[in-house]
DOFILUM-164570 format. One record per residue (C-alpha): residue number from 1; residue in three letters; x, z, y. Coordinates in Angstrom, 1 decimal, padded with zeros to 4 digits. Example, Ala and Ser with C-alpha at 12.3 -4.5 7.8 and 13.67 -1.06 7.14 Angstrom:
# residues 2
     i    aa        x        z        y
     1   Ala    012.3    007.8   -004.5
     2   Ser    013.7    007.1   -001.1
//
This chain:
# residues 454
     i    aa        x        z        y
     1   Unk    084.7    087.6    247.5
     2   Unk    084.8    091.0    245.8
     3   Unk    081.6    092.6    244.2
     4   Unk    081.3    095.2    247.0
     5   Unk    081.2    092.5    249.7
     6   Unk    079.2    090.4    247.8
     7   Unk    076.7    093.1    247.2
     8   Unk    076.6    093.6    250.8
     9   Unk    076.2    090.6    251.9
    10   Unk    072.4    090.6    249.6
    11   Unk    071.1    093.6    250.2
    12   Unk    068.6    093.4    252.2
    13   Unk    065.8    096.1    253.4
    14   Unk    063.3    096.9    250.5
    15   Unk    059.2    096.4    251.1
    16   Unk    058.4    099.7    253.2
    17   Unk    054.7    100.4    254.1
    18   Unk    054.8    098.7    256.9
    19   Unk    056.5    095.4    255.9
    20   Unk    055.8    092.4    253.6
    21   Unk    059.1    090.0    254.4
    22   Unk    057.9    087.0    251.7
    23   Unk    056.3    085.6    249.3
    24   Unk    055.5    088.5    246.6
    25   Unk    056.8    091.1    249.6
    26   Unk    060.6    091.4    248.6
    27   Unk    060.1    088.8    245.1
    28   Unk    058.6    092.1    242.7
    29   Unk    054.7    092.4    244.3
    30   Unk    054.9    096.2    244.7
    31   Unk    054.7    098.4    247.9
    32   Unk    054.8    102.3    248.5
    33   Unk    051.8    101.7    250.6
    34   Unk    048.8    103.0    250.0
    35   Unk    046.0    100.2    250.2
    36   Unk    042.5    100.5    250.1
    37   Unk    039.9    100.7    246.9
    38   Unk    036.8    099.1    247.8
    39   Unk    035.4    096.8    250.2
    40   Unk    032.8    094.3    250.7
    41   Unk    031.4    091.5    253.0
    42   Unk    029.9    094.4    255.4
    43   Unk    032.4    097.5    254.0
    44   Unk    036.2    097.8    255.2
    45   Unk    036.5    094.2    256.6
    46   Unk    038.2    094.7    259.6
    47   Unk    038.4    091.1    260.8
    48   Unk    038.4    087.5    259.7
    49   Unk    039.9    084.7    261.6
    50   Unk    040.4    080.9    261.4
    51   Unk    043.7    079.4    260.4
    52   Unk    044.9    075.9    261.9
    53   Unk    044.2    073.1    259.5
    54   Unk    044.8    074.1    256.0
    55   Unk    047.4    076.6    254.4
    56   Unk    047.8    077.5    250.5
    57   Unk    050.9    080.1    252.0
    58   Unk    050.3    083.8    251.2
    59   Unk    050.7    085.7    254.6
    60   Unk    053.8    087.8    255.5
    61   Unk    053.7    091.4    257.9
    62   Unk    056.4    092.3    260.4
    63   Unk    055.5    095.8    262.0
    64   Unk    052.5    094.8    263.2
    65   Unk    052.8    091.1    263.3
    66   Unk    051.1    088.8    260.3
    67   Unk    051.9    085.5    260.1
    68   Unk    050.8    082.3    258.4
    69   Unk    052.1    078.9    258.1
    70   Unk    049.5    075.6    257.5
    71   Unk    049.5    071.8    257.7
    72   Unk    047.0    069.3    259.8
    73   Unk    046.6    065.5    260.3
    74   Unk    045.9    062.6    257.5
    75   Unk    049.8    062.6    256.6
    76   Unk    050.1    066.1    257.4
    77   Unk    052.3    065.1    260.3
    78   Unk    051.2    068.5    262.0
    79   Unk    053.3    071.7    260.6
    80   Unk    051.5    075.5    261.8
    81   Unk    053.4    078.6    262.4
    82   Unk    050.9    081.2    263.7
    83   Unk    051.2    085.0    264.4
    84   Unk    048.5    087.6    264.5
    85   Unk    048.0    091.2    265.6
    86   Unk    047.9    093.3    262.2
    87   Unk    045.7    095.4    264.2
    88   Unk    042.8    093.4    265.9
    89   Unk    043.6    089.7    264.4
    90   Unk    044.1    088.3    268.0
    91   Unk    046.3    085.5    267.9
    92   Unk    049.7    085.9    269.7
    93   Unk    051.1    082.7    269.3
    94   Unk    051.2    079.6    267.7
    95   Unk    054.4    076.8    267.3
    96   Unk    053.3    073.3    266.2
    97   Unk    056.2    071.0    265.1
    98   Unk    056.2    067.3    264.2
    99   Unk    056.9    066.9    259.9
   100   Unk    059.9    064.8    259.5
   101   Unk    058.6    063.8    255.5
   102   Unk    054.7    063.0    255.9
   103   Unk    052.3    062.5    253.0
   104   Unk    048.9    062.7    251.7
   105   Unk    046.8    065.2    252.9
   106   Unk    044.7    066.1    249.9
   107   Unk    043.6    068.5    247.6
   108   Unk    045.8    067.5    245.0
   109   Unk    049.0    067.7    247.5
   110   Unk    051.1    070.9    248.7
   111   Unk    049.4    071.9    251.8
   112   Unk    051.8    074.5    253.6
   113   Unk    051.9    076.3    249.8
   114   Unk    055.6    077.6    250.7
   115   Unk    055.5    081.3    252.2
   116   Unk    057.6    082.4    254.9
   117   Unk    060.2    085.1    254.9
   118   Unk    060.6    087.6    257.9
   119   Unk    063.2    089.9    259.1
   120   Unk    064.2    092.2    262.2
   121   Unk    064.9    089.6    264.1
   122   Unk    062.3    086.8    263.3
   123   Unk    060.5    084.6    261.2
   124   Unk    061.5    081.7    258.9
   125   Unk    059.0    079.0    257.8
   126   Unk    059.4    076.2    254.8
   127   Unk    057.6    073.4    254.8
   128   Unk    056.9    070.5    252.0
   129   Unk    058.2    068.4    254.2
   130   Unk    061.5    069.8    253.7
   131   Unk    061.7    071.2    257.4
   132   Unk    062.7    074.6    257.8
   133   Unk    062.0    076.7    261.0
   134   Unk    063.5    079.9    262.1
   135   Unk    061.7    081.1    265.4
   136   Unk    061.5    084.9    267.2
   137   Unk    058.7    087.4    267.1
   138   Unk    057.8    086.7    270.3
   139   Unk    057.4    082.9    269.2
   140   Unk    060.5    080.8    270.1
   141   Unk    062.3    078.2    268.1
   142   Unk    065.7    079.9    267.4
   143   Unk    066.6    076.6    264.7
   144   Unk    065.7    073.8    263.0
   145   Unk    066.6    072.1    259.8
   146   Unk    065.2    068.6    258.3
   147   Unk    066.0    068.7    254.8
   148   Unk    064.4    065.0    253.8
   149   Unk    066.4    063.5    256.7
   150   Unk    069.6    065.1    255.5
   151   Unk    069.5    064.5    251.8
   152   Unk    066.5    061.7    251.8
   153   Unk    062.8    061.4    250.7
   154   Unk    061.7    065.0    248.6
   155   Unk    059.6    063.5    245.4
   156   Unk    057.8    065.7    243.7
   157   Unk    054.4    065.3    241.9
   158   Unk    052.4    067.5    244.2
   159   Unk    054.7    068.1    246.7
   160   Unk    057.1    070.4    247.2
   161   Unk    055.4    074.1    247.0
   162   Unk    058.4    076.7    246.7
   163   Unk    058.7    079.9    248.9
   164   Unk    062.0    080.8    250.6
   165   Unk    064.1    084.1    249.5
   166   Unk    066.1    085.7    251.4
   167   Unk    069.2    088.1    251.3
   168   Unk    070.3    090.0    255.0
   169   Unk    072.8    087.2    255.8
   170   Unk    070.6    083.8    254.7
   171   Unk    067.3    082.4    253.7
   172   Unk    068.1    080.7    250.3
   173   Unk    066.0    077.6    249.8
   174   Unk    065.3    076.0    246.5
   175   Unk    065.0    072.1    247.0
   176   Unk    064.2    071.0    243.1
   177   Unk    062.9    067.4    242.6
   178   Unk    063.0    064.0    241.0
   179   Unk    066.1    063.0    243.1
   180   Unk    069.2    065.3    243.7
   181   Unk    068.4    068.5    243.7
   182   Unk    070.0    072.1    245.7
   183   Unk    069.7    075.3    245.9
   184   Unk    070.8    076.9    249.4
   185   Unk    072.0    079.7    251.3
   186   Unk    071.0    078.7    255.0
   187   Unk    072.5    081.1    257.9
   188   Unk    070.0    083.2    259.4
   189   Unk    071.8    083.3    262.9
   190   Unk    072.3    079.4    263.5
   191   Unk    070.5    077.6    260.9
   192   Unk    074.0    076.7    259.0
   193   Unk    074.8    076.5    255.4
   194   Unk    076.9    079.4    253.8
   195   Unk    076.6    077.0    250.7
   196   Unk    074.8    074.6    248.4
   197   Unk    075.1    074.5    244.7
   198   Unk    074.0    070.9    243.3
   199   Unk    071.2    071.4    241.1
   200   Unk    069.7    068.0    238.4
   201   Unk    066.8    066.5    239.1
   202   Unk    063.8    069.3    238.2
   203   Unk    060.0    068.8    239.6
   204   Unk    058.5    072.3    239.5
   205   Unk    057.1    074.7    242.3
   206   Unk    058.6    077.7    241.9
   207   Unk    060.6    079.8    244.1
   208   Unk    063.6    081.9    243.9
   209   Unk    064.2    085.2    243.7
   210   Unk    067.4    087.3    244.5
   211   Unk    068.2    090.3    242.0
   212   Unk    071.1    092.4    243.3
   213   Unk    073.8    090.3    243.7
   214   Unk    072.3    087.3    242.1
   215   Unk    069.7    084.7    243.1
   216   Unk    067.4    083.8    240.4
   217   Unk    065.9    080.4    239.9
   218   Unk    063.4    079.7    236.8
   219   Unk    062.4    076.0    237.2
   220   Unk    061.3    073.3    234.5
   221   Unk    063.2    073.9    231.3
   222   Unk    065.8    076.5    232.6
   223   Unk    066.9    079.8    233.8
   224   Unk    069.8    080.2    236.1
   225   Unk    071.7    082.8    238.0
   226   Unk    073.9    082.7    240.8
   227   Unk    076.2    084.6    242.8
   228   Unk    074.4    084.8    246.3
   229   Unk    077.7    085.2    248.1
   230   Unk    079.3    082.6    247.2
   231   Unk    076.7    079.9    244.8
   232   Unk    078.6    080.1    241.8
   233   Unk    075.8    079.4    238.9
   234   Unk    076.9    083.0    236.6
   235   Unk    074.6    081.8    233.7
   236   Unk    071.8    079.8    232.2
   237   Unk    068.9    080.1    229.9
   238   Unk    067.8    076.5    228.5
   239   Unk    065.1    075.5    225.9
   240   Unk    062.6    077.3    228.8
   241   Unk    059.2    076.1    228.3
   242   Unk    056.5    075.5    231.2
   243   Unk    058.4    076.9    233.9
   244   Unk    056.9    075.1    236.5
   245   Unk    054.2    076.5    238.9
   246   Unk    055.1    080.7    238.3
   247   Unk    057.9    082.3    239.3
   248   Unk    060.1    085.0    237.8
   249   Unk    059.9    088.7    238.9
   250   Unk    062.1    092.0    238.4
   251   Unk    062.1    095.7    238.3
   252   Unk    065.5    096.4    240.1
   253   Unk    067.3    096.1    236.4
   254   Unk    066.0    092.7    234.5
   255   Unk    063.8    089.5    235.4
   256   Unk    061.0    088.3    233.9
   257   Unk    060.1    084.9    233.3
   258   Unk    056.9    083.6    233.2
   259   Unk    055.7    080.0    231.6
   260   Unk    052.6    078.2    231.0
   261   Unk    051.2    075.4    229.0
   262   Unk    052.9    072.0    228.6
   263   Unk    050.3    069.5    229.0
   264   Unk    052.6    067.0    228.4
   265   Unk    054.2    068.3    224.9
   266   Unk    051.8    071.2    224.3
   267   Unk    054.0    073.6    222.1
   268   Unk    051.6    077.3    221.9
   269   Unk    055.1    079.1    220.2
   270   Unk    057.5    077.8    222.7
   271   Unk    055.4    078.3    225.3
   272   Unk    055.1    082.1    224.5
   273   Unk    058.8    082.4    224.1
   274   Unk    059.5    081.3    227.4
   275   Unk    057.6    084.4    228.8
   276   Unk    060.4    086.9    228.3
   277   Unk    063.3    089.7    229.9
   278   Unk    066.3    088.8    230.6
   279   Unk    068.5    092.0    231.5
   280   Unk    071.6    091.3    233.5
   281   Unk    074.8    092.6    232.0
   282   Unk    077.4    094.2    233.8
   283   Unk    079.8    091.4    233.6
   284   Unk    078.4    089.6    236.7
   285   Unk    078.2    086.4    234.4
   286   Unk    076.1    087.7    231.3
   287   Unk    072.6    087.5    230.5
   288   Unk    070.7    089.2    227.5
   289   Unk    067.3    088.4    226.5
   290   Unk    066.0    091.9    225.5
   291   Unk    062.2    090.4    224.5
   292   Unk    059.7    087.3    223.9
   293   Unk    056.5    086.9    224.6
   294   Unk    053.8    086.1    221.4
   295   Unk    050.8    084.3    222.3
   296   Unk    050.9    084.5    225.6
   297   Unk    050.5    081.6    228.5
   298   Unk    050.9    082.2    232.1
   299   Unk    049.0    080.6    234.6
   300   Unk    049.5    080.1    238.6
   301   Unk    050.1    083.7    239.3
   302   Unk    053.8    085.2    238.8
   303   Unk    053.8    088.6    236.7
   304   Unk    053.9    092.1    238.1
   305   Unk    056.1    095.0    236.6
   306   Unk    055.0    098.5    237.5
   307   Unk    055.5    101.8    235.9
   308   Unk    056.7    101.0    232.7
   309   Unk    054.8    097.9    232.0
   310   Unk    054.2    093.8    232.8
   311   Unk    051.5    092.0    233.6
   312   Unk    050.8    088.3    233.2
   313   Unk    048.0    086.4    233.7
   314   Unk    046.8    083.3    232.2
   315   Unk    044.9    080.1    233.9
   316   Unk    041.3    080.9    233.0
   317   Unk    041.9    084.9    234.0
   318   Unk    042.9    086.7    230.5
   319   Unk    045.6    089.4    232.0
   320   Unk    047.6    090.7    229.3
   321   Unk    049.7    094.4    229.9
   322   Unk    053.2    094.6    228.1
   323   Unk    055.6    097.2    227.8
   324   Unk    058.1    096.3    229.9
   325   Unk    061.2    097.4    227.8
   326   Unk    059.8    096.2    224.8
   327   Unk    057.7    093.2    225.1
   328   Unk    054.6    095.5    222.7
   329   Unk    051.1    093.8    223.7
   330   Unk    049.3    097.2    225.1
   331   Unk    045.4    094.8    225.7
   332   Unk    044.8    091.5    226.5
   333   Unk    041.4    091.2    228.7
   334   Unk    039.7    088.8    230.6
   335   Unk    038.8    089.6    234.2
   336   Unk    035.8    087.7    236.1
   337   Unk    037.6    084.9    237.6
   338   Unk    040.6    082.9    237.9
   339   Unk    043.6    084.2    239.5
   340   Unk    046.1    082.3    241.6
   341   Unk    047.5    084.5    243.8
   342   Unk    049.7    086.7    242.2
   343   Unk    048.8    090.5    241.7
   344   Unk    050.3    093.8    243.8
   345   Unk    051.6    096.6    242.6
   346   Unk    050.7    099.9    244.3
   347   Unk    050.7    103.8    243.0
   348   Unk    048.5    104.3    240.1
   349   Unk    046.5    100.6    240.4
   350   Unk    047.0    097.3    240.2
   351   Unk    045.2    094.6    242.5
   352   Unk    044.4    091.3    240.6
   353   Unk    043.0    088.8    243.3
   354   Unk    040.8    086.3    242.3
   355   Unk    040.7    082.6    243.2
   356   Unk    037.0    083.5    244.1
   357   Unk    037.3    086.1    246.7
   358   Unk    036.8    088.6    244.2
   359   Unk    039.3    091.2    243.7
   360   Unk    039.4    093.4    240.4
   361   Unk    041.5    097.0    240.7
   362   Unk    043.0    098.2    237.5
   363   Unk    044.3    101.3    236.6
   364   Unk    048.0    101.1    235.9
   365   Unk    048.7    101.6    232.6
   366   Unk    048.5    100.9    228.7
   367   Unk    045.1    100.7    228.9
   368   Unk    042.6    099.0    230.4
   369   Unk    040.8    100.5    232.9
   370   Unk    038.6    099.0    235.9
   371   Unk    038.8    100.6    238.8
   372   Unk    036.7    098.3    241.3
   373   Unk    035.4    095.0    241.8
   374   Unk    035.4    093.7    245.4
   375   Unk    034.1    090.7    247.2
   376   Unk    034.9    088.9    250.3
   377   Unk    031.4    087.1    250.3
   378   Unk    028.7    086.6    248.3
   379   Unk    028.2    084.3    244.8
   380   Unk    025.5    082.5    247.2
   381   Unk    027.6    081.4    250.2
   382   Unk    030.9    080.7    248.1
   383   Unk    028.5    078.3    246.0
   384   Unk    027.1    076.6    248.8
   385   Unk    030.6    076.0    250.7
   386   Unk    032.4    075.0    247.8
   387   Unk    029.7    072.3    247.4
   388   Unk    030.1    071.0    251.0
   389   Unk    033.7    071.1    250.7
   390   Unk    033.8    068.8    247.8
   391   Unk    031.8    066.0    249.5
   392   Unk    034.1    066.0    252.3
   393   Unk    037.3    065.9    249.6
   394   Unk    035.7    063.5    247.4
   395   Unk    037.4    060.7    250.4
   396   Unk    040.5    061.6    250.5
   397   Unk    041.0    062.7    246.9
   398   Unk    043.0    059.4    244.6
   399   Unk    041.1    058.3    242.2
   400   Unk    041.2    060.0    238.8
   401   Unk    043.7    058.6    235.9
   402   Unk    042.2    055.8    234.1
   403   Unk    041.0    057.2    230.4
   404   Unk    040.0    060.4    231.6
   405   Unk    043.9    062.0    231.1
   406   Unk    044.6    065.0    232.8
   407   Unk    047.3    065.7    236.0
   408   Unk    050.1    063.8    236.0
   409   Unk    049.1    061.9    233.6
   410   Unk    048.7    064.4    230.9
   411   Unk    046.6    064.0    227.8
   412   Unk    042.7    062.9    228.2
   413   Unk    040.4    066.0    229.7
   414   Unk    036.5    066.2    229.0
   415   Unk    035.2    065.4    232.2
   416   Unk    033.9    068.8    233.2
   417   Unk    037.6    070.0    232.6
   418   Unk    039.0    067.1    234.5
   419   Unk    036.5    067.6    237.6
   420   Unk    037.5    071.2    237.4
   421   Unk    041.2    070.0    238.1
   422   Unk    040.7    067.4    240.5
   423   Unk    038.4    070.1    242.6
   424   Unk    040.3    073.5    241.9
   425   Unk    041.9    073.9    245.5
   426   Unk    038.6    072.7    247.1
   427   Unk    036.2    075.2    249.2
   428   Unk    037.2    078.9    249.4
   429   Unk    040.0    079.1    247.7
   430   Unk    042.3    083.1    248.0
   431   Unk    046.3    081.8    247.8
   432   Unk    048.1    084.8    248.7
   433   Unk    048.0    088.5    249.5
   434   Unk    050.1    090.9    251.5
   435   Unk    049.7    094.3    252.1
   436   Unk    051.1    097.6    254.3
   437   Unk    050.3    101.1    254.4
   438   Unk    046.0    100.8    254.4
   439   Unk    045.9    097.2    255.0
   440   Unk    045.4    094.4    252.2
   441   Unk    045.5    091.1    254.6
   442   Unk    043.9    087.9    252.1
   443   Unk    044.7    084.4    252.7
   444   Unk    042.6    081.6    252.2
   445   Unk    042.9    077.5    252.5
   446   Unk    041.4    077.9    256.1
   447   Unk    041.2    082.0    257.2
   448   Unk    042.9    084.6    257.1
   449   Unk    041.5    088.7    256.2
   450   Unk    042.2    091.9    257.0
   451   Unk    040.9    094.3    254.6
   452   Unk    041.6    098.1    256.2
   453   Unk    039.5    101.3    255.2
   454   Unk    038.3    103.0    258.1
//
C-alpha cells in the first residue's frame, strides 16, 4: 500500500461544531464550537434524563443525535445502546443485546466504560464483554462481533475499559489483556477484519488513538505505532511507566503520553518520564522523543493540547500547563475536585470536569486563570446520594484485600484511603463529556445532561 492510499484510507472527518464521533471527539479533546460559560442546577440546564442501568461511557453527538452505551443485570448480561434528541433529550431509541462474556456487576468492575464511535452512516458500540455492535441512526443492528467467543475469555483486572478509534474505512479496537492480546482494524460496512496485529499479554484500559497515518497505542510499559492500512507495528517506545488507565493525545504533529503512579513498584522519576512527546518523523517508521515530563503524575483523565501548550492532570486534581514544544512547567495548581473525565479544549478556555459535578473553566494559556466554577447540583444533595449509594454498593462490592493493601493487591492503604478506593465510582459520579456548537452534554453512572445557554 503506498503512503497516499494509506493516508486515505485514515482520514477521516475532523470534530466540526456539530459532531463529537468518540471518545475525546476525534482522540485530541478540542472542538471549534463554541460552548457555554456558566451554568447551574436552575441556570442553562436544558434537560436531564435517566440512562438504562449504569454507564461509565462519555456520550458521543451525531447531527443532532447523542448517544450512550450502559450495562444492567447481576452479571451484566444486559448491554445498552440508547439514542437521544440533542435538542429536547427525548429518547429515540434504545437496542438491548444479550453479553456473550458476563461478570460482576460492581463498583470495582468496567461498567459500559468503553465509548462509542459514530460516523455518517451509524453508530459503533464496544462493550467489556468483548461484543462490538455496529447499528444505524435510525436504530438497526447493521453487525455483530463477539470478541470472547472468537479468541476466548477477556481477563483483565477490572475489566476491559478501552474506547474504540476509528479511521473512515474501520473501527480499530484494542483488545489488551492477561491472555493473547490484538489490536484491530474491524470493517465498518460488514463487521469484517481488514487486519489484526498480535499484541503480548498487557492489562491496561487505555484506548487507541489514530495520528495521520498511524494508530497509536500507549498501554502498560509501551508505546507503539502502526500503520492503519495495513497493521504493520512502525515503532515502539519501551521502559513506559504507568501507562495504564490514560490515554495518549496529539496536536495533528506529535502524541503525548500520559502515565501515572505505579502502585505496584512506585518509581516518582520514571513515572514523570513516561509523561512525554513523541514527534513522528517523516520516515513512516521513526519516532523522536522531543521532551519528559519532571514531577509530574497523571491520573484518570488523558491530557489536552491547545494553543501552544499541555495539560495533565493528576489523581487528587493538581492540573499542571506545559509548553507543548518544550515540556517548560508554565504552573502547577490544584482545582476543587477530582477529575476523571478528561478535559475539552475550546477557543480561549479550557473545561476541566470534575468527578463531582463541578466544572472549573480556565483561561487557556501560561497562566493560570479561572474563568468559572459550575455545578450540576448542590454539595447537599451530592452528599446525601453518595451516602445512599454506598449502602446499596456495600453488597455487591468483594471484600477488601486482607492487610489493608490497596487495588490489585498493591501496597497496604490507611483505611480512609482504601475506603476512598473501594467507593470512588459510587453515587454521582461525571465519566465523560462531549460537546457541539453551544451544547456541553455531561455523562454520569446513571443520567445523562445537556448543558445549553439560552
Amino acid at each position: 500500500m503506498t503512503f497516499l492510499l494509506a493516508l486515505a484510507f485514515t482520514l477521516s472527518a475532523p470534530v466540526g461544531a456539530d459532531t463529537w464521533p468518540g471518545f475525546r471527539g476525534d482522540g485530541s479533546s478540542r472542538t471549534p464550537a463554541k460552548l457555554p460559560d456558566s451554568w447551574s442546577p436552575t441556570e442553562n440546564l436544558a434537560w436531564r434524563v435517566k440512562t438504562p442501568g449504569y454507564g461509565q461511557s462519555a456520550p458521543v453527538v451525531w447531527k443532532g443525535n447523542v448517544y450512550v452505551t450502559s450495562v444492567e443485570g447481576e452479571q451484566k448480561e444486559k448491554l445498552h445502546v440508547v439514542c437521544f434528541a440533542a435538542a429536547d433529550g427525548k429518547r429515540k431509541w434504545a437496542k438491548t443485546f444479550d453479553a456473550t462474556q458476563k461478570g460482576k456487576n460492581n463498583p470495582m468492575m468496567s461498567r459500559a466504560a468503553g465509548t462509542p464511535v459514530a460516523d455518517a452512516d451509524g453508530v459503533y458500540a464496544l462493550f467489556e464483554s468483548g461484543d462490538l455492535v455496529a447499528l444505524s441512526h435510525a436504530g438497526e443492528v447493521r453487525w455483530e462481533r463477539h470478541f470472547s467467543t472468537e479468541f476466548g475469555e477477556l481477563k483483565n483486572n477490572h475489566g476491559l475499559g478501552s474506547s474504540p478509534a476509528q479511521t473512515d474505512d474501520a473501527v480499530i479496537v484494542l483488545l489488551d489483556h492477561q491472555g493473547p492480546s490484538k489490536l484491530l482494524a474491524v470493517r465498518k460496512g460488514d463487521g469484517k477484519d481488514v487486519w489484526t496485529a498480535d499484541r503480548p499479554a498487557r492489562s491496561s484500559w487505555t484506548s487507541p488513538i489514530v495520528v495521520r497515518d498511524q494508530v497509536v497505542v500507549s498501554s502498560s510499559g509501551a508505546v507503539t505505532g502502526y500503520d492503519a492500512g495495513t497493521g504493520k507495528r512502525l515503532w515502539e517506545l519501551t521502559g513506559v511507566v504507568g501507562n495504564t488507565i490514560p490515554s495518549p493525545t496529539f496536536d495533528g504533529t506529535a502524541v503525548y503520553v500520559a502515565a501515572g503512579e505505579n502502585r505496584m513498584k512506585p518509581d516518582a522519576d520514571a513515572t514523570s518520564k513516561s509523561n512525554c512527546r513523541i514527534d513522528l518523523t517523516g520516515t513512516r517508521d521513526g519516532y523522536e522523543v522531543t521532551w519528559r515530563a519532571k514531577k509530574l503524575a497523571t491520573g484518570t483523565a488523558s491530557p489536552v493540547v491547545h494553543a501552544g501548550h499541555a495539560y495533565f492532570v493528576d489523581k487528587v486534581g493538581f492540573v499542571s500547563c506545559l509548553d507543548a514544544k518544550t515540556g517548560e512547567l508554565k504552573y502547577r495548581e490544584r482545582l476543587d475536585n477530582q477529575q476523571w473525565a478528561t478535559p475539552i479544549a475550546s477557543g480561549d478556555r479550557v473545561y476541566f470536569f470534575g468527578k463531582d459535578g463541578t466544572t472549573t473553566v480556565l483561561k487557556a494559556g501560561p497562566t493560570h486563570e479561572v474563568l468559572a466554577r459550575n455545578r450540576l447540583w448542590s454539595a447537599d444533595d451530592f452528599a446525601k446520594r453518595k451516602d445512599d449509594e454506598k449502602k446499596q454498593a456495600a453488597a455487591t462490592l468483594p471484600k477488601p484485600p486482607a492487610g489493608g493493601k490497596g487495588p490489585g493487591g498493591g501496597p497496604p492503604l490507611p483505611k480512609e484511603e482504601l475506603d476512598a478506593a473501594r467507593y470512588s465510582a459510587v453515587g454521582d459520579v461525571v465519566y465523560g463529556a462531549a460537546a457541539v456548537d453551544g451544547t456541553i452534554f455531561l455523562r454520569t453512572g446513571t443520567e445523562l445532561f445537556c448543558i445549553r445557554a439560552k
